[in-house]
N, C-alpha and C positions, 0 to 999 in steps of 0.2 A: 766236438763241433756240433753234436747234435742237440745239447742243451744250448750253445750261441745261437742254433737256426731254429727250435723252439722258442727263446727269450724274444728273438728275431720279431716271430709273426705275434706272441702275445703283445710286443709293444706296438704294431703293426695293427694289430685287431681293436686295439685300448683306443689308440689314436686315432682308427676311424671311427669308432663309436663318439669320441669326445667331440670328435667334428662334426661328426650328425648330429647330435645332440645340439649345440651349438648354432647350426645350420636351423633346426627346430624350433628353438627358441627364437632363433631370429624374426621368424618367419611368422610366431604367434605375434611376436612386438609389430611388425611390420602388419598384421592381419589388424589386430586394435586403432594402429594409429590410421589406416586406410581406413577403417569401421567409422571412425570418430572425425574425419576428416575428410573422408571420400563421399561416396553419392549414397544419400540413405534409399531407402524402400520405393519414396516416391520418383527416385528418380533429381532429387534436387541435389544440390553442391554445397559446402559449406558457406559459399560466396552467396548464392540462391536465399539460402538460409538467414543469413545475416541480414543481408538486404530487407528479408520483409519485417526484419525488428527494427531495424533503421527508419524504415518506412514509417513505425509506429512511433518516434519518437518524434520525430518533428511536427508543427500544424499543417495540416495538407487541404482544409476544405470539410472539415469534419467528421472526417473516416478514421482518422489517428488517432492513438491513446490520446495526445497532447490535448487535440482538439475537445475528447469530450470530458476531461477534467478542465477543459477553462470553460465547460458550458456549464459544469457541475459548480464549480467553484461560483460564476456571476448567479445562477439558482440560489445559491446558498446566500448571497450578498443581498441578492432582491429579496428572500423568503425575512432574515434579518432584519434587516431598514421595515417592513413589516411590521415584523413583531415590535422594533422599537417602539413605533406609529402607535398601535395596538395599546403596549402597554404605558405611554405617554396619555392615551385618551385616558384607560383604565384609571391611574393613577389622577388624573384629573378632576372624573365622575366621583373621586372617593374621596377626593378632599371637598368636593362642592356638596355632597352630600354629607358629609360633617358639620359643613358649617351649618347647612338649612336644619338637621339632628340642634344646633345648639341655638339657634333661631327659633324652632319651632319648641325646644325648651325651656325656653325663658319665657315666651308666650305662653305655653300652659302652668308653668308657677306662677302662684301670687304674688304679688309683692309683697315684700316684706313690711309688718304694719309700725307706725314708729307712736310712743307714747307720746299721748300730750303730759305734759309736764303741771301737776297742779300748782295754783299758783297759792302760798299762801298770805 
């Protein structure tokens, strides 16, 4: 009988250690998802939290992300239409200034002289 009441308390001492254990772990999982879920440092909530990314997505008056990628985006369109303007003229001045290059080259050649033909 006194190895049954020895076996006794070692299954007795096994069992509650597996429970604390158990209990331990719980309680780190339970510690994480509160961490990750619950009120960070400043004091905000996950709810709190979300909200001010929420906040940033939509247009509000031009405080929001949205807002200042569609002021970036109409910048980029006007800076654009621009340059098109720009290189429309460019390309204009370089064709006019060819022609007056092949204008002002036939002016400084001679002409070409043509034989008279003797008669006999």
């Amino acid at each position: 009988m006194n190895n049954e009441l020895l076996m006794a308390v070692a299954a007795s001492i096994t069992a509650f250690g597996v429970l604390i254990a158990a209990m331990v772990a719980v309680y780190r999982i339970a510690k994480r998802v509160d961490d990750a879920l619950g009120i960070d440092k400043d004091g905000r909530s996950v709810a709190d939290r979300l909200g001010r990314v929420e906040h940033q997505l939509w247009e509000n008056g031009g405080s929001s992300l949205a807002d200042r990628v569609n002021n970036i985006e109409n910048h980029v369109i006007k800076v654009s239409s621009q340059l098109d303007i720009i290189r429309d003229l460019t390309i204009g001045l370089q064709k006019v200034q060819t022609r007056e290059m092949k204008i002002v080259e036939s002016l400084e050649r001679p002409a070409p002289r043509t034989r008279k033909k003797k008669s006999s």
